[in-house]
N, C-alpha and C positions, 0 to 999 in steps of 0.2 A: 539380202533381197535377190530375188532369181535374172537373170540378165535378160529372159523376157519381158517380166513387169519394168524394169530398167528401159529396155527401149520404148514398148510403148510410153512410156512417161516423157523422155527425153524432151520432144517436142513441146508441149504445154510447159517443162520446166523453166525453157529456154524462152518461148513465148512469155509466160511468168515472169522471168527477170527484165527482159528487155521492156514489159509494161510500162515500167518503170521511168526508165533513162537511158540512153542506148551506152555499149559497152563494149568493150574489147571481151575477145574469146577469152582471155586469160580469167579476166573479172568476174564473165559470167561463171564458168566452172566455179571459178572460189565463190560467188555468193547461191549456186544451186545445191556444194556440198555443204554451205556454212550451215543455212536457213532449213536446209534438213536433214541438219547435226549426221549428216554423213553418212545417211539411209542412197543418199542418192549421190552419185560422185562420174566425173566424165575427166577423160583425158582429154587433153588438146586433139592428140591424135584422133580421137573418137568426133570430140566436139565441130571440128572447124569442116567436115564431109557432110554433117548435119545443117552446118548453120549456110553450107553453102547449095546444099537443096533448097533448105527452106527459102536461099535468095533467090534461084529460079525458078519458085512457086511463087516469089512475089511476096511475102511473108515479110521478111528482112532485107535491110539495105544496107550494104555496106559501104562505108568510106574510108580512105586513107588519110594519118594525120602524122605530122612530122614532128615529134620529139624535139626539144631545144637542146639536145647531143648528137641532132640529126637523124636516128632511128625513126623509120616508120611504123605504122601501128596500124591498123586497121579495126575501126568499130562499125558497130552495128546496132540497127533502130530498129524498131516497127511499124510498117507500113500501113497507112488503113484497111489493107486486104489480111494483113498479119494480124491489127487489131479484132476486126471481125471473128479470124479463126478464133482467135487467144479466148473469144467468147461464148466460140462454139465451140470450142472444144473443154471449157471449163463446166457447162453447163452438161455436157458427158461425159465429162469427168463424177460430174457431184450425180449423175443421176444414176449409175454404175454404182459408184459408192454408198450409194442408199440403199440401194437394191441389193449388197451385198451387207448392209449393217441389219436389214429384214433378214435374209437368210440365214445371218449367223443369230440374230435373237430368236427366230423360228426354232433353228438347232437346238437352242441351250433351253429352250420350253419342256 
């Protein structure tokens, strides 16, 4: 997959997981490459410059949390303002995606 359609996605992926249950950076990357058998995949390096925009967008929150070996971890939720995108931007997501399942059955006509 081209590392344009890669970035655009990134956001909603990330959005996408955190839906869920908030998560350490580490977590998210493994379950955005698990869930799509590794079409889509982020480094840390990549991931954590991401999720720390989308914190000053208001999107994500993050917190610090202390390991019982004493290491700290830092995860990340989403916010009602991150909820909202995560809905708008699914919903251009899916409507993009139609629009292109028309085109390609258009083609094959």
């Amino acid at each position: 997959m081209s590392s344009q359609i890669k970035r655009g996605s990134a956001e909603i992926a990330i959005l996408a997981v955190l839906a869920g249950e908030p998560r350490h950076g580490y977590h998210i990357a493994r379950q955005i490459e698990r869930e799509t058998g590794g079409a889509l995949s982020f480094t840390l390096a990549s991931l954590y410059p991401m999720l720390y925009r989308m914190e000053k967008r208001g999107w994500v929150k993050g917190s610090w949390s202390r390991k019982s070996e004493g290491r700290r971890r830092r995860s990340y939720r989403l916010t009602p303002a991150g909820r909202r995108q995560f809905v708008s931007l699914s919903q251009q997501w899916r409507s993009f995606f139609q629009a292109l399942d028309r085109l390609v059955g258009v083609a094959r006509a």
